[in-house]
C-alpha positions as CSV (number, residue, x, y, z in Angstrom):
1,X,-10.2,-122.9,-15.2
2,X,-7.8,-120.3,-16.7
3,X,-5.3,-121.1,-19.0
4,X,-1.9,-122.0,-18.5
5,X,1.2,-120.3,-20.3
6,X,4.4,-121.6,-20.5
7,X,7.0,-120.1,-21.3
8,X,11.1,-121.7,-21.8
9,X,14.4,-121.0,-23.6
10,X,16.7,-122.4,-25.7
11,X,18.7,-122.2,-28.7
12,X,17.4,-124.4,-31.0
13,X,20.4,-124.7,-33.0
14,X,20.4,-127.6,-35.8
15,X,16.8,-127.9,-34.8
16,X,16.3,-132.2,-33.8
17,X,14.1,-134.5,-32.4
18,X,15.6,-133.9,-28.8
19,X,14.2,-130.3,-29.6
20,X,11.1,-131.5,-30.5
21,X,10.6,-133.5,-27.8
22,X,10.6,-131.0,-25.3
23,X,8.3,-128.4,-27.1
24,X,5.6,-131.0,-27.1
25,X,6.5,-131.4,-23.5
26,X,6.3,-128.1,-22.8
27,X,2.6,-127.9,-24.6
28,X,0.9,-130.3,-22.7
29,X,1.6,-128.6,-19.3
30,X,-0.6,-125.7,-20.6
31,X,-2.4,-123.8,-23.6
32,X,0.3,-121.0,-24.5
33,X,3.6,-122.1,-25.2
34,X,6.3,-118.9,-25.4
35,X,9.9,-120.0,-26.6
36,X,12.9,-117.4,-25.8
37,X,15.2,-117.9,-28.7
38,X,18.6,-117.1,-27.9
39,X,20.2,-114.4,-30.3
40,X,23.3,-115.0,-31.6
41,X,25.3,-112.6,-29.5
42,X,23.9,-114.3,-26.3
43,X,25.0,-117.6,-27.7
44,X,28.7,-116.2,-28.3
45,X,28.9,-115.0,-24.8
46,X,27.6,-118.5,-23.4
47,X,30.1,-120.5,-25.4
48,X,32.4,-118.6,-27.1
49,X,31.3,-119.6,-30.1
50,X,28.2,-118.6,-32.5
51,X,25.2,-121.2,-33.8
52,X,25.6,-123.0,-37.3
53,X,22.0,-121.3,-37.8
54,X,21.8,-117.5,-37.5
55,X,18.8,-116.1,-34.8
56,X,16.5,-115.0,-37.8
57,X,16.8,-118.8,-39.5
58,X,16.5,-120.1,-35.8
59,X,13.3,-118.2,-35.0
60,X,11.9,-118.9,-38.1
61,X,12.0,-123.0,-37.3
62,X,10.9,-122.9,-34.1
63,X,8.1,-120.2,-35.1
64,X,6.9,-122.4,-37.6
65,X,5.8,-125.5,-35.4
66,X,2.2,-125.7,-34.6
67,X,2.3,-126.5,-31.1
68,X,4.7,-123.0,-30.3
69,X,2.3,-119.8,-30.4
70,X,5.0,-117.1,-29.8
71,X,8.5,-116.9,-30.2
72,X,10.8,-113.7,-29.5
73,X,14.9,-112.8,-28.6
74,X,16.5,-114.0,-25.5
75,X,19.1,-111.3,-26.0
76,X,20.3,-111.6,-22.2
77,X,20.5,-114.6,-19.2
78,X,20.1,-111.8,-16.9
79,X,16.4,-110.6,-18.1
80,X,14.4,-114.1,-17.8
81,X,12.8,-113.0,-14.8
82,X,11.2,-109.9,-17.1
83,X,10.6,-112.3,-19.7
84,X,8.5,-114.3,-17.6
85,X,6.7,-111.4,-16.4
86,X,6.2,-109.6,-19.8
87,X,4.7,-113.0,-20.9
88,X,2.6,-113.9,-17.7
89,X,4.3,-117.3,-17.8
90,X,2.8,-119.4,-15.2
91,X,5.1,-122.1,-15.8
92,X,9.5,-121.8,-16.7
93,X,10.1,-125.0,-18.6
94,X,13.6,-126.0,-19.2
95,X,16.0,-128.8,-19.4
96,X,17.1,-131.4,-16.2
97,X,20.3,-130.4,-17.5
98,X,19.3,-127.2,-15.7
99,X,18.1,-128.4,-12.6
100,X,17.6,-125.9,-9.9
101,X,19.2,-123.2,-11.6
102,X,16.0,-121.4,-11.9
103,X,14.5,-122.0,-8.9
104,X,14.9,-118.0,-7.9
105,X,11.7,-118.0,-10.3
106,X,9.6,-119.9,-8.2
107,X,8.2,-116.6,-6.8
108,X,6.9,-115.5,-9.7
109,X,6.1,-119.1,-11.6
110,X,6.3,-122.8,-11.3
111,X,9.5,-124.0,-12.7
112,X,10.0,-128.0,-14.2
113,X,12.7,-129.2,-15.3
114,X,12.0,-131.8,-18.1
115,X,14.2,-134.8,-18.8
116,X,16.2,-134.2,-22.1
117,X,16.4,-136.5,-24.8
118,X,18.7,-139.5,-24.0
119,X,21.8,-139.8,-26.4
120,X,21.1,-136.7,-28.5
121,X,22.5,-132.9,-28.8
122,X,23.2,-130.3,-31.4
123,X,27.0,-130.7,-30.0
124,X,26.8,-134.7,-30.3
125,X,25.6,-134.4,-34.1
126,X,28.1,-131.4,-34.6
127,X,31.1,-134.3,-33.2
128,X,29.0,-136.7,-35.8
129,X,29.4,-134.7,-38.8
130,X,32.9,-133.3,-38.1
131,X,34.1,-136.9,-37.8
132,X,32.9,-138.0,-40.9
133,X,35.8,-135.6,-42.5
């Protein structure tokens, strides 16, 4: 039987439990579990705005959880397809939130889209905090 990797992106900004959750997700469809972690200037470009954390701190956190065995850069949208190929994913793992916006990788991997984390986000805690000013 050969071993599964799986490979997904994110973030990973304010690093929580919602986080969490779908890294040990992510594990259990497979051995290798890859994370993308998006660099600060791909963050900007997606939402004009830059994480709380910066990439190194990010990477870092993630890196240091014992079910993730590599991390590296998401530095653009446009290369995930070569991502998955440099990293022989066999599975794309990413949030429902995302839901058949990857399915163009089908041809190369098996894609599933996870369920995310009911009533939890880095933008929900970010709203949290700010209204406690």
């Amino acid at each position: 039987m050969s071993k599964k990797r799986i490979i997904t992106f994110g973030t990973f900004d304010l690093f929580h439990v919602g986080h969490l959750n779908i890294l040990e997700r992510s594990k259990k469809l497979g051995d290798t579990l890859i994370v993308g972690i998006s660099t600060d200037n791909l963050n900007y470009s997606k939402k004009q705005k830059y994480p709380l954390y910066k990439q190194e701190e990010r990477l870092r956190i993630v890196n240091a959880l014992g079910i993730v065995d590599e991390v590296f850069y998401e530095e653009s949208l446009e290369l995930k397809r070569d991502y998955i190929l440099k990293y022989n994913a066999d599975i794309l793992v990413m949030g429902n939130d995302w839901e058949g916006k990857f399915d163009e990788f089908k041809d190369v991997c098996e894609v599933v889209y996870l369920e995310r984390t009911p009533s939890i986000s880095t933008t929900e805690i970010v709203e949290i905090i700010r209204s406690k000013d």
